[in-house]
C-alpha positions as a Markdown table, in Angstrom:
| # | Residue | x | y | z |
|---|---|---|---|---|
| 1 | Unk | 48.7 | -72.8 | -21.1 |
| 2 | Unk | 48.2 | -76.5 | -21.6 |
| 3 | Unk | 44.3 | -76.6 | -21.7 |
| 4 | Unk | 45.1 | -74.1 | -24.6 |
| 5 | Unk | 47.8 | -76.1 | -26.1 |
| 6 | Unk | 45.2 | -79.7 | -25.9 |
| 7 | Unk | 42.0 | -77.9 | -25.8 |
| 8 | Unk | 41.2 | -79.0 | -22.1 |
| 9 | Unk | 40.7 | -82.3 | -23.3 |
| 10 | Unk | 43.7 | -84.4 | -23.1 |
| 11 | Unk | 45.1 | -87.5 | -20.4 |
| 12 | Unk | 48.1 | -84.1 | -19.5 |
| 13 | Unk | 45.8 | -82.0 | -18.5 |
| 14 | Unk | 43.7 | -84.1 | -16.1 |
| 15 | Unk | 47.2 | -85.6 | -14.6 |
| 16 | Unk | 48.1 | -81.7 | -13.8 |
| 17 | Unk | 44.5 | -81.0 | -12.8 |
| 18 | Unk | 45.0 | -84.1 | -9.9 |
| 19 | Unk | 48.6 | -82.4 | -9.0 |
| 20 | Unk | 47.1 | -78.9 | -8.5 |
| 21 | Unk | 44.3 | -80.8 | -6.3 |
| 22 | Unk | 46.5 | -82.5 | -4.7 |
| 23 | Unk | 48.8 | -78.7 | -3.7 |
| 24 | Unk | 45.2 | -77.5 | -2.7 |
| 25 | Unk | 44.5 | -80.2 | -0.5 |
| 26 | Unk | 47.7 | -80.4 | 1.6 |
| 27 | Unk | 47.4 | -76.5 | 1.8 |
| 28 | Unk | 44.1 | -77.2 | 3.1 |
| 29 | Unk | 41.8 | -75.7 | 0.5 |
| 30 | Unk | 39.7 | -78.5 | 0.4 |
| 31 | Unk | 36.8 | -76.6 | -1.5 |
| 32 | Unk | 38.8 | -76.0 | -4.4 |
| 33 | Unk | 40.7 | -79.5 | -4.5 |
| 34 | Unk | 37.3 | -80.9 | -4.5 |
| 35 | Unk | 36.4 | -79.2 | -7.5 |
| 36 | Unk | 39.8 | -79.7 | -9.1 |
| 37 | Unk | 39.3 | -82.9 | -8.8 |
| 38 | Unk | 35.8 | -83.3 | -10.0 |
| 39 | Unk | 37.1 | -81.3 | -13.1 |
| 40 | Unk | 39.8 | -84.0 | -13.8 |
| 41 | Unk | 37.6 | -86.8 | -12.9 |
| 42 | Unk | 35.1 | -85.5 | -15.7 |
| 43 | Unk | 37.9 | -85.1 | -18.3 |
| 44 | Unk | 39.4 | -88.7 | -17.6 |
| 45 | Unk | 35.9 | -90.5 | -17.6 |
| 46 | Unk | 35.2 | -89.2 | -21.2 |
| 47 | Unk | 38.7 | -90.1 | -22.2 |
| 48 | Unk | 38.7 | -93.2 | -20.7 |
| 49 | Unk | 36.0 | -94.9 | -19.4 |
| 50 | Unk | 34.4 | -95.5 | -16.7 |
| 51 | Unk | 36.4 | -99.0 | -16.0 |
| 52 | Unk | 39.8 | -97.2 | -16.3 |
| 53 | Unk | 42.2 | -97.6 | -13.8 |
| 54 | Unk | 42.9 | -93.6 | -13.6 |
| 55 | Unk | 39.3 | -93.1 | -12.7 |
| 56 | Unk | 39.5 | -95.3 | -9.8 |
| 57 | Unk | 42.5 | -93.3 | -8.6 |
| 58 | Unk | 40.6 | -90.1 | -9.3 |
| 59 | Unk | 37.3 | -91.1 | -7.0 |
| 60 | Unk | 39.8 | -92.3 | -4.1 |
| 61 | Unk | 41.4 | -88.5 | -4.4 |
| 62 | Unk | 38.2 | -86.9 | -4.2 |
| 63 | Unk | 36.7 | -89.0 | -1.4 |
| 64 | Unk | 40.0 | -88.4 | 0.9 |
| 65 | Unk | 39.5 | -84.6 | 0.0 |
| 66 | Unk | 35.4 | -84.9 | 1.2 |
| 67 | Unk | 36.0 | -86.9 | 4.2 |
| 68 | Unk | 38.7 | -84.1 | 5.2 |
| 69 | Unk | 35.8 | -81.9 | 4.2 |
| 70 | Unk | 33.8 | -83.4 | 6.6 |
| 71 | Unk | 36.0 | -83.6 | 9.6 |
| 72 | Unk | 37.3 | -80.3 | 9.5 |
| 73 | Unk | 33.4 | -79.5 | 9.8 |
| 74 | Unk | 32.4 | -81.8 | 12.3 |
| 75 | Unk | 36.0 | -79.7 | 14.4 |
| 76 | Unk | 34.5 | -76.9 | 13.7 |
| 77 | Unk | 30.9 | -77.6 | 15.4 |
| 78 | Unk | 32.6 | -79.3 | 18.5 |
| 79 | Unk | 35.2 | -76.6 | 18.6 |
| 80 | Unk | 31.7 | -74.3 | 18.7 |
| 81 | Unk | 30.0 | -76.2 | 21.1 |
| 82 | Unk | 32.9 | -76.0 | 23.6 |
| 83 | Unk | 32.6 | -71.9 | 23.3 |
């Protein structure tokens, strides 16, 4: 209803973009966070700017989400190797 209400491009709707990635991350759908938070990433960069202090924010959220990314997948092949 919001992306409706600012046409997708507004400072709201990247600040609830981050807080829906952020319910998908500690529910442990990282593949989804990941992309929720490239999607707000991409809204506050042409917003903002690169330099802006949000977009730092924004890059530390998405590279907690990929490293989580990556060691559930390196579990996953030891967990294999194990079996």
């Amino acid at each position: 209803m919001r992306k409706r209400l600012y046409d997708g491009e507004h400072p709201v709707i990247a600040s609830n973009l981050e807080g829906l990635a952020m319910v998908e991350w500690k529910t442990r759908n990282l593949i989804k966070a990941a992309a929720t938070h490239c999607e707000a990433l991409v809204i506050r960069r042409r917003l903002l700017g690169a330099e802006h202090l949000d977009i730092a924010r924004s890059l530390n959220n998405l590279a907690l989400v990929l490293r989580d990314q990556a060691n559930l997948a390196k579990q996953k092949r030891t967990f294999a190797l194990r079996w």
